[in-house]
C-alpha positions as CSV (number, residue, x, y, z in Angstrom):
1,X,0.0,0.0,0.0
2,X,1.8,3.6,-1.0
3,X,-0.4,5.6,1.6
4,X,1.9,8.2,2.5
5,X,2.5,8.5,6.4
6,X,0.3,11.4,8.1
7,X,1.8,13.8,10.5
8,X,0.5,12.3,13.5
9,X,0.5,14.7,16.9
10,X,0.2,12.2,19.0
11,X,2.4,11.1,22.3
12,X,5.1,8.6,21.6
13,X,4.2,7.1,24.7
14,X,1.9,4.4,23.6
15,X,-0.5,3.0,26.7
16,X,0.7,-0.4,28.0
17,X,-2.9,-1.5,29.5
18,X,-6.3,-1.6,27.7
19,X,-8.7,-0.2,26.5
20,X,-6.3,2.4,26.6
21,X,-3.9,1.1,24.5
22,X,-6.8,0.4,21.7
23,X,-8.2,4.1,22.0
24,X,-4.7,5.4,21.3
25,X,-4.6,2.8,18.5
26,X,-8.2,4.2,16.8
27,X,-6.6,8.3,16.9
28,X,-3.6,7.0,15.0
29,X,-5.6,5.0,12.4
30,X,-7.8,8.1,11.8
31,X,-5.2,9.9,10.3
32,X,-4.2,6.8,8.3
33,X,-8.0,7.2,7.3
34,X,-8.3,10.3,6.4
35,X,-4.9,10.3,4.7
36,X,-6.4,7.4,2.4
37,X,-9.8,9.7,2.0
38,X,-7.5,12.4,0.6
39,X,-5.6,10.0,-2.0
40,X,-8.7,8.1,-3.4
41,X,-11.0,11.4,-3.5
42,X,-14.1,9.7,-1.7
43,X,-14.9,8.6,2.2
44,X,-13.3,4.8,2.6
45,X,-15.7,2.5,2.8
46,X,-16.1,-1.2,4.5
47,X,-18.3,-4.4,4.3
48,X,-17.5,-6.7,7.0
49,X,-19.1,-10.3,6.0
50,X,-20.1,-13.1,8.6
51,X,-19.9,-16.8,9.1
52,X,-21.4,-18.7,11.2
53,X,-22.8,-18.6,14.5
54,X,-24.5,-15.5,16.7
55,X,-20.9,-15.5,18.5
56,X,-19.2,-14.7,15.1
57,X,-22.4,-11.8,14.4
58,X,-21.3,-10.5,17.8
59,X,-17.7,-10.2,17.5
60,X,-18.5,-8.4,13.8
61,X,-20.5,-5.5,15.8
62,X,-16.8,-4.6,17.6
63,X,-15.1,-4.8,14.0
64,X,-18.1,-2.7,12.6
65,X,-18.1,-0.3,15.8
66,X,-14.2,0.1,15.0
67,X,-14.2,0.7,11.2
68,X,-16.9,3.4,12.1
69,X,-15.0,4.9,14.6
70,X,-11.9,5.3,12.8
71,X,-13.9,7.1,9.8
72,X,-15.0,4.2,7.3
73,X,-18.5,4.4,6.0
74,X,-20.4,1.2,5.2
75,X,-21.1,-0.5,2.1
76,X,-23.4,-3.6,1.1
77,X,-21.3,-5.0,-1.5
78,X,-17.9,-6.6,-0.8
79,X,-16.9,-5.7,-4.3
80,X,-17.0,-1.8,-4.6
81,X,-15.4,-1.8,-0.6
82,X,-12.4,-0.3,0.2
83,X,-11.7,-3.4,3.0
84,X,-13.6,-5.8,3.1
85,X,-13.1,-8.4,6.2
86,X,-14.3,-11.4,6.5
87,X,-15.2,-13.1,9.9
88,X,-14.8,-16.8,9.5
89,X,-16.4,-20.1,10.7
90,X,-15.1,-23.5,10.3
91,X,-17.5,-25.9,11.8
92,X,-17.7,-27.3,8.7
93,X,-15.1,-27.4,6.3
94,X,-17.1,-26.5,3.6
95,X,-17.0,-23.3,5.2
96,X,-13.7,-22.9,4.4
97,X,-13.7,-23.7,0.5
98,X,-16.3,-20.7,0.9
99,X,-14.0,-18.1,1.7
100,X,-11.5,-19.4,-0.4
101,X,-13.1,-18.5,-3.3
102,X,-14.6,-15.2,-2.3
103,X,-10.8,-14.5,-1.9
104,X,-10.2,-15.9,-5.7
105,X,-13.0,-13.2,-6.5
106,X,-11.9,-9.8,-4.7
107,X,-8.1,-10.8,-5.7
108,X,-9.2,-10.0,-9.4
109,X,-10.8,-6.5,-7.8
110,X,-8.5,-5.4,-6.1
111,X,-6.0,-6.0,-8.7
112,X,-8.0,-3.1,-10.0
113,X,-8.1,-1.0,-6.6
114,X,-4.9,-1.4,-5.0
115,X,-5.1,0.9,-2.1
116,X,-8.4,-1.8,-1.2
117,X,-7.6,-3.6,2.3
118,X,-8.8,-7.4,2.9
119,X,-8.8,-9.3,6.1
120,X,-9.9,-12.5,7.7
121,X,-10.4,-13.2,11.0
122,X,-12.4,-15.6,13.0
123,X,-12.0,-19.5,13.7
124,X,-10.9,-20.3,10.5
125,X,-7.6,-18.4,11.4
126,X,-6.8,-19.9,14.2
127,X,-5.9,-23.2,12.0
128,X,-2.1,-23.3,11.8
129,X,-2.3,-24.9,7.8
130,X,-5.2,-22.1,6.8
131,X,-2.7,-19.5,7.5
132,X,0.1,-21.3,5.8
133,X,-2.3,-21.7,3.1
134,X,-3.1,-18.0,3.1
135,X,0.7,-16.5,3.4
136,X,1.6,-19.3,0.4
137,X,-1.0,-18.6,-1.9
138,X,-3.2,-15.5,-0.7
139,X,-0.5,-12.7,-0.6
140,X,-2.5,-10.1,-1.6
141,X,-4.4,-10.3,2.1
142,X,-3.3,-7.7,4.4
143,X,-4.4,-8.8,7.4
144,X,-5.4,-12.4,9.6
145,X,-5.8,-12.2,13.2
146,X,-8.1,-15.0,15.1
147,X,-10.5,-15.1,17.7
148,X,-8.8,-14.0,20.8
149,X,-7.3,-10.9,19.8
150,X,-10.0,-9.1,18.0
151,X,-9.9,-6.3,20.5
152,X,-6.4,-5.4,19.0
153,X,-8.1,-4.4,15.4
154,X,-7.5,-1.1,15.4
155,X,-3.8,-1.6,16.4
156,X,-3.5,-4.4,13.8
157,X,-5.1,-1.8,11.1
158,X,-2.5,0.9,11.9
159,X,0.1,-1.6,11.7
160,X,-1.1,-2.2,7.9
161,X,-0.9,1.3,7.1
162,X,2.7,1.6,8.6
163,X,4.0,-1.8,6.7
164,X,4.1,-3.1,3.0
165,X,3.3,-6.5,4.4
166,X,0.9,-8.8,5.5
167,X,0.0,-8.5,8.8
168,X,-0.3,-12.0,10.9
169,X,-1.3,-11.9,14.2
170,X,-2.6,-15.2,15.7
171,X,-2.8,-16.1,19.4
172,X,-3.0,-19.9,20.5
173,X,-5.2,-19.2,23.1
174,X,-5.7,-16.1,26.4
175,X,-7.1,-15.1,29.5
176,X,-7.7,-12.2,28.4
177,X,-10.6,-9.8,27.8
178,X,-11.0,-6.3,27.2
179,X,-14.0,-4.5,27.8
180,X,-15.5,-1.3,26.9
181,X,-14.6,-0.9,23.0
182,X,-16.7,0.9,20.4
183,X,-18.9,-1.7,19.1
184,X,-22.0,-0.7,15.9
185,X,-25.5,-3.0,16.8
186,X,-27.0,-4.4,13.9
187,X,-30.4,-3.7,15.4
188,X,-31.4,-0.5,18.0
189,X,-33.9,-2.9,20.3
190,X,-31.9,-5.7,20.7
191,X,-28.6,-6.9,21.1
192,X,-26.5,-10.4,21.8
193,X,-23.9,-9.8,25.0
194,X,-21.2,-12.3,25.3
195,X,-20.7,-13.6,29.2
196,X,-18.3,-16.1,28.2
197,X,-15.6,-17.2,25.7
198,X,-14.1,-20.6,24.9
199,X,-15.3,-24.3,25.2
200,X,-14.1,-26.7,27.8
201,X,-16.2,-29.8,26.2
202,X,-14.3,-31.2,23.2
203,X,-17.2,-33.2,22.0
204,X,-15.8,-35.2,19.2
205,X,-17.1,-34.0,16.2
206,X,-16.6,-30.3,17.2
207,X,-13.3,-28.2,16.4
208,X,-14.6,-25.2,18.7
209,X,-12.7,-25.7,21.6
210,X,-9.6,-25.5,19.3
211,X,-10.3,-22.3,17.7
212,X,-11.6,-20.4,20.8
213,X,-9.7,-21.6,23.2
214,X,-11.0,-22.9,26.9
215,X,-13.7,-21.2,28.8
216,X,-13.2,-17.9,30.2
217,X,-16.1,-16.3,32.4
218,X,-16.6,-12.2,32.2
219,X,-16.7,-10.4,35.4
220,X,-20.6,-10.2,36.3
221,X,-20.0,-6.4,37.0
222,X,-18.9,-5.8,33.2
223,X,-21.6,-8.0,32.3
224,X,-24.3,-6.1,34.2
225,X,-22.4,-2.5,33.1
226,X,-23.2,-3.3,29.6
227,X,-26.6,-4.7,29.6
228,X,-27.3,-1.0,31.7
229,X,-25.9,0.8,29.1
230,X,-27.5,-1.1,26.5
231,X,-31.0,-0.1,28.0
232,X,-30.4,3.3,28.9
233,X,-29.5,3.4,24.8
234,X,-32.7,1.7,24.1
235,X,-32.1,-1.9,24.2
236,X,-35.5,-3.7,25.4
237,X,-34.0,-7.6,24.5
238,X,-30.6,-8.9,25.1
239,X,-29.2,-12.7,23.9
240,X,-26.3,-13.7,26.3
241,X,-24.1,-15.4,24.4
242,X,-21.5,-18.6,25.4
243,X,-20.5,-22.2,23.6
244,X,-22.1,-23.0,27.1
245,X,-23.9,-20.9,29.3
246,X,-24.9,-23.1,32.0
247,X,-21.0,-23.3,32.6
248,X,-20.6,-19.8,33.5
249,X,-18.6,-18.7,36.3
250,X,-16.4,-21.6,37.5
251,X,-13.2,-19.7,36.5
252,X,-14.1,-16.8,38.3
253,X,-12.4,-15.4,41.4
254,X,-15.9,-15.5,43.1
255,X,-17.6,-18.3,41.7
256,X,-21.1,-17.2,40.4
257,X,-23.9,-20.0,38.8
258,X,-25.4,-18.7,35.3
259,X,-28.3,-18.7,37.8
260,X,-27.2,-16.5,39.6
261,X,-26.3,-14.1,37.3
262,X,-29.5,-13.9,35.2
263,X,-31.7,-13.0,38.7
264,X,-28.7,-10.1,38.8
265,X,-29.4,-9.0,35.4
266,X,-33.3,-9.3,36.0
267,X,-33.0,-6.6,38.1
268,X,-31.8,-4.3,35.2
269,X,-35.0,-1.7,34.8
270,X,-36.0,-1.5,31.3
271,X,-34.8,-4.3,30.2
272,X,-38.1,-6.5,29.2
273,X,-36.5,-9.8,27.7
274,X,-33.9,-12.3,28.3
275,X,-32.4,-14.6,25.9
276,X,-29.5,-17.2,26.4
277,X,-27.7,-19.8,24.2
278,X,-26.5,-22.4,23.9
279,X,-27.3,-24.5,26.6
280,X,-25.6,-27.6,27.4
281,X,-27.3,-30.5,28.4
282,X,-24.8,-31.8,31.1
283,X,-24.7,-28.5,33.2
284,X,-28.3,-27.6,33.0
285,X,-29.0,-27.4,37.0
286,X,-32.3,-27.4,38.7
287,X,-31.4,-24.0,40.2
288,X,-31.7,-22.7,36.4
289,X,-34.7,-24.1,36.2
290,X,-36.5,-22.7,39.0
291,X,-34.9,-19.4,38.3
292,X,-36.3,-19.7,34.5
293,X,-39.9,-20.8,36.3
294,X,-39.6,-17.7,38.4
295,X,-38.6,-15.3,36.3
296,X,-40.6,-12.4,34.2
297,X,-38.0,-11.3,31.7
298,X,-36.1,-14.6,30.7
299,X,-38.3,-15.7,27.6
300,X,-40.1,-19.2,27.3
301,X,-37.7,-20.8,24.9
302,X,-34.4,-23.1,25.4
303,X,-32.1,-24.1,22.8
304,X,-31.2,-27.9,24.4
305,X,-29.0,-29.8,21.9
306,X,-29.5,-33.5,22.0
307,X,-27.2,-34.3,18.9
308,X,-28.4,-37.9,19.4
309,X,-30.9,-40.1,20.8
310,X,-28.5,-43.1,21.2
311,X,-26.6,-43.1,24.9
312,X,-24.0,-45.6,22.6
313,X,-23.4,-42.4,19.9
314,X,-23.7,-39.6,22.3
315,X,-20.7,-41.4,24.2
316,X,-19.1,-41.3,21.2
317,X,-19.8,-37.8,20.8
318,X,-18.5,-37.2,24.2
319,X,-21.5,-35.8,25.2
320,X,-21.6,-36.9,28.7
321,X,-24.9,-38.0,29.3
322,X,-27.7,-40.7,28.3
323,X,-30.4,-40.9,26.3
324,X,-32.5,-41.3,29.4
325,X,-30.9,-38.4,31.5
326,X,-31.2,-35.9,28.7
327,X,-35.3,-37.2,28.9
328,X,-35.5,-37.1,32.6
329,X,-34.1,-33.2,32.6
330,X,-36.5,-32.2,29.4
331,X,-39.7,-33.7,32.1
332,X,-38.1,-31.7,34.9
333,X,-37.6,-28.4,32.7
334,X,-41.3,-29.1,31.1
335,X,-43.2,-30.1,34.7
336,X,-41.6,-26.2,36.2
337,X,-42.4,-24.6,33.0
338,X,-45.3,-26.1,30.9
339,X,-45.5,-23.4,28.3
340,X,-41.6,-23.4,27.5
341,X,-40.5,-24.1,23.7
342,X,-37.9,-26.0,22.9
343,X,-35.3,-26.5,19.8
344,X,-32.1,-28.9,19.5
345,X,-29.8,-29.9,17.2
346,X,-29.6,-33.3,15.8
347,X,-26.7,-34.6,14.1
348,X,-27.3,-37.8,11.6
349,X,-25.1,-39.8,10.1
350,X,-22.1,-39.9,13.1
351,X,-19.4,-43.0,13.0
352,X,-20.8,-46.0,13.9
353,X,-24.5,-45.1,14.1
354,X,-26.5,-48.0,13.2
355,X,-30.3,-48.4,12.1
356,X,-30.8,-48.8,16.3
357,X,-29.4,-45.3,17.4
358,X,-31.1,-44.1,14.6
359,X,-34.4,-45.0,16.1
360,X,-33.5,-43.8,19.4
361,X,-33.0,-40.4,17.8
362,X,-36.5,-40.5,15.8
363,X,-37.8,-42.4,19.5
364,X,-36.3,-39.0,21.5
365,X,-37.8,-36.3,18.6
366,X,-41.4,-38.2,19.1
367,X,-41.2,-37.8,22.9
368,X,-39.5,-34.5,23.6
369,X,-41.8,-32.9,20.6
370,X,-39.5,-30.1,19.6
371,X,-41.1,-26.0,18.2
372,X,-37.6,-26.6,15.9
373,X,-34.5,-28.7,15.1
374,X,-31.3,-27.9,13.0
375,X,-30.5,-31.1,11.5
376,X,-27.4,-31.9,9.8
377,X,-25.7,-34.7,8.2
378,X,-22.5,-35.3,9.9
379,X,-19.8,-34.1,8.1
380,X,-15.8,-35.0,9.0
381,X,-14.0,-32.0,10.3
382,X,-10.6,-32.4,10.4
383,X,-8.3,-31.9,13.4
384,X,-11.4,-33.6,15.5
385,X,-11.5,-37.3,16.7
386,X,-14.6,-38.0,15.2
387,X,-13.0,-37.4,11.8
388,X,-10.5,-40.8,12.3
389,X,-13.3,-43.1,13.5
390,X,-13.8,-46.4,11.9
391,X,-17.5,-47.6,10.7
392,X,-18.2,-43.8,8.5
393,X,-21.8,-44.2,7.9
394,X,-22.6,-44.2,3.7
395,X,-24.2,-41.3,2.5
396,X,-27.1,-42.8,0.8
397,X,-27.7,-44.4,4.4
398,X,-27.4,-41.0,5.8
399,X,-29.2,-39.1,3.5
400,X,-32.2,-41.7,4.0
401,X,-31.8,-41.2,7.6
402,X,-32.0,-37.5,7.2
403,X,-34.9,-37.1,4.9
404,X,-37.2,-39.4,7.5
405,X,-36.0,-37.7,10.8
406,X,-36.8,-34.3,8.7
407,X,-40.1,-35.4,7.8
408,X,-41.0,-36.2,11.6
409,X,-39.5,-33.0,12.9
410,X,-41.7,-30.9,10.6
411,X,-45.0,-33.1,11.4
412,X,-44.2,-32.5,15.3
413,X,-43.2,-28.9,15.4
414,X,-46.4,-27.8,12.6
415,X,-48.7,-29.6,15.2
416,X,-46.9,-28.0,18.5
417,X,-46.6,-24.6,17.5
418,X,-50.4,-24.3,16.7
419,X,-51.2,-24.8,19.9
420,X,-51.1,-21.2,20.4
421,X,-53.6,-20.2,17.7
422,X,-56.4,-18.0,18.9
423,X,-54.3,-16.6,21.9
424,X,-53.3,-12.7,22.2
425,X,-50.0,-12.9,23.4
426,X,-46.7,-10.2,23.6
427,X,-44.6,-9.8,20.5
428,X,-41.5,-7.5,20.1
429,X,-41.2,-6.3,16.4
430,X,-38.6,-6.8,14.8
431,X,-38.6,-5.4,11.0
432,X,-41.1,-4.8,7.9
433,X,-42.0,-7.9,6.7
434,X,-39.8,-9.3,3.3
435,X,-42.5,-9.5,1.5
436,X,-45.2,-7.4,2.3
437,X,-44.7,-4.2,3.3
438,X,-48.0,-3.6,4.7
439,X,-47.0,-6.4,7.7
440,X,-44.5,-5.6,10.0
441,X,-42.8,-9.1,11.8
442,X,-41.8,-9.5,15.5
443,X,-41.2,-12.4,17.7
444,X,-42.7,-14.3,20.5
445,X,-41.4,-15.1,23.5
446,X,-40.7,-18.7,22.4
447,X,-39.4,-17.2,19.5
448,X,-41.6,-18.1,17.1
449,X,-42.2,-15.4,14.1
450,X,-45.8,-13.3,13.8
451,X,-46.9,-11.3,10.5
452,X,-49.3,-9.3,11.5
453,X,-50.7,-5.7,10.2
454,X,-48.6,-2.5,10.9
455,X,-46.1,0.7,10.6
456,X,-42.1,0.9,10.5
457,X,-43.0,2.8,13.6
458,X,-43.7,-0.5,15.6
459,X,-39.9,-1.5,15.4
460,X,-38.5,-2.5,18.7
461,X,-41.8,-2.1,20.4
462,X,-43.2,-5.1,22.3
463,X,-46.8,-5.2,21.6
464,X,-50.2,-7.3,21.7
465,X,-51.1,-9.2,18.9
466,X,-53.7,-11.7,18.3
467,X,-52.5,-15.3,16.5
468,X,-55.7,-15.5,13.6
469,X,-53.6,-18.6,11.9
470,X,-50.6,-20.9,12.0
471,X,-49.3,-21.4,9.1
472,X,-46.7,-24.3,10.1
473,X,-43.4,-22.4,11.3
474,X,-44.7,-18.8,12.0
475,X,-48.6,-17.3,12.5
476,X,-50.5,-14.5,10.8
477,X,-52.1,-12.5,13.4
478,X,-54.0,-9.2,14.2
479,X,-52.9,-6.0,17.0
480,X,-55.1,-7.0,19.8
């Protein structure tokens, strides 16, 4: 890149702790900013692109609130960007042939547009042969960093500005976390919080705990700051966000339960809802439960992944509990709370699985009765023990498997959610509807989706409405 170096005024004596470290970091990249504004003739602009899960969309807000800060403006398409990032996933490794060839793409744009920046960050990097792969054949990206570090993005920016290089920054794993950076919500009314980072569970199809590292509690204070200031800024729902909530707070100085944190952010005025995922199974306690029974904010939904009905598979899967314990919990959760929605995940298809666990998957969908499932084929990640198991299931045998546990998950959740047809219940709105601009669309508190009649003005209002129809998935309904 031949920006020329500004005249920065700035102290020489660059801050040792954060935020403030990061703060003097964003000053120094402004100037690169506004230097680049000068040589291109137009404000720089960005498009940060997502992968993956509601973590990933979270972590994308800080690159967002960063980019904005520093003086980028925003742009849809990738292609007419001046840098364009992209925050990776790599569940699957699919995922990763993805973002290859969107590279293969903007390399033939930018070819065009020199001064245009490109970085990847996110799981993907934290793969010791993707980066190889990148600095070998992806030269013309200027800057990887993974997912412990991404509070450093400003400093990494101004680092590209200062060097004709790529810029490589990639952290094994941390204890650390930095609070109170800019970060740019996606939507005014709601917003995920992250209480915890990392994985401690290594299930054995799952390369997460590789690429985030092991669990790492935030300080319930922080937690509770930001949730306040979310509010006072107009915030009326909040997701907290961990690979496993219920875990929360054992690496803390002062042990605290997830428990006992949400009664602590129930007490947050104005805040009206309270969302968590993902739950694990294992370390789902009673004391949640009654706390979830008690409560008037947390809403009635709970992601619960199952992955399999089989206690043999889910052993495999090194899950760490049985078919008949995850059933015994669901009646516990269901007896305290009767109206609560559940969704899981469902994997088909894992090493070894036989006609038998397959039928104690269908046996768990048909007694649980799930609102939703994801369901996914397995699909060998490499890095992960599953991915070297003998007995790989063939796909035509998985595929069957799939299209018949599909086929019963839809038949449940069509008859469960209309259970709630002719009631009048609460519903925050959430956009104009896609399709009809005469709707507006919000969302129960079991998180199912209403259309119903009404104004842009509604957005991020909770309000009354009245379910006319269910129409399999989401209901048409009327403001009571």
């Amino acid at each position: 890149m031949n920006t020329m170096k500004p005249d920065i005024s700035l102290s020489e004596q660059i801050p040792v702790t954060e935020p403030e470290r990061q703060y003097y970091y964003i000053e120094k990249a402004k100037e690169y900013v506004k230097n680049l504004e000068a040589q291109i003739g137009h404000q720089p602009t960005f498009c940060v692109v997502t992968f993956g899960c509601q973590m990933n969309a979270r972590d994308s807000e800080k690159l967002v609130g960063i980019l904005r800060k520093i003086g980028y403006a925003e742009e849809e398409k990738e292609e007419n960007a001046d840098f364009v990032i992209y925050n990776t996933c790599t569940v699957r490794e699919n995922a990763n042939m993805r973002v290859y060839g969107r590279l293969g793409q903007l390399n033939r744009v930018k070819k065009k547009r020199p001064h245009m920046m490109i970085g990847l960050c996110g799981c993907m990097m934290q793969e010791p042969e993707v980066v190889e792969k990148l600095k070998k054949s992806y030269r013309f990206v200027d800057l990887i960093f993974g997912t412990h570090n991404i509070y450093k993005f400003a400093e990494l920016i101004t680092t590209r500005f200062e060097s004709d290089r790529m810029v490589i920054d990639i952290w094994k794993d941390t204890d650390k976390i930095v609070e109170d950076l800019p970060s740019e919500r996606k939507f005014h009314f709601k917003s995920g919080v992250n209480i915890m980072f990392g994985c401690n569970n290594f299930c054995s199809y799952c390369i997460v705990p590789y690429v985030r590292g092991r669990e790492r509690s935030r300080d319930p204070k922080a937690i509770v700051r930001e949730i306040e200031r979310l509010v006072a800024d107009g915030v009326v729902e909040i997701m907290l966000l961990g690979q496993n909530v219920n875990s929360y707070g054992k690496n803390l100085d002062e042990p605290m339960s997830f428990a006992e944190l949400l009664q602590e952010i129930e007490k947050i005025e104005g805040l009206e809802r309270i969302r968590f995922m993902t739950s694990h199974p294992k370390d789902l306690s009673d004391e949640l439960i009654e706390v979830m029974k008690n409560s008037k904010k947390i809403c009635k939904h709970l992601h619960l992944p199952v992955q399999s009905g089989s206690t043999e598979i889910l052993k495999k899967m090194n899950r760490r509990y049985t078919k008949e314990q995850y059933l015994d919990l669901v009646e516990r959760i269901k007896t305290a709370i009767p109206d609560i929605s559940l969704t899981t995940d469902i994997i088909v298809g894992f090493p070894g699985e036989t006609e038998e666990d397959f039928e104690d998957t269908m046996d768990i969908v048909k007694k649980v009765r799930y609102d939703s499932a994801f369901t996914f084929i397995y699909s060998k990640r490499t890095g992960t023990p599953a991915a070297v198991m003998e007995n790989q299931v063939p796909d035509d045998v998985v595929h069957e498997r799939f299209d018949r546990l599909l086929a019963e998950v839809q038949k449940i959740s069509a008859e469960v959610c209309s259970v709630h047809e002719g009631k009048t219940v609460s519903v925050l709105v959430e956009s104009v509807n896609d399709h009809d601009d005469t709707l507006v669309t919000g969302r129960m508190s079991n998180n199912l989706l209403v259309h119903f009649p009404g104004e842009a003005d509604l957005i991020g209002k909770i309000v009354e409405v009245h379910l006319d129809e269910c129409k399999g998935f989401y209901y048409l309904g009327t403001r009571a």
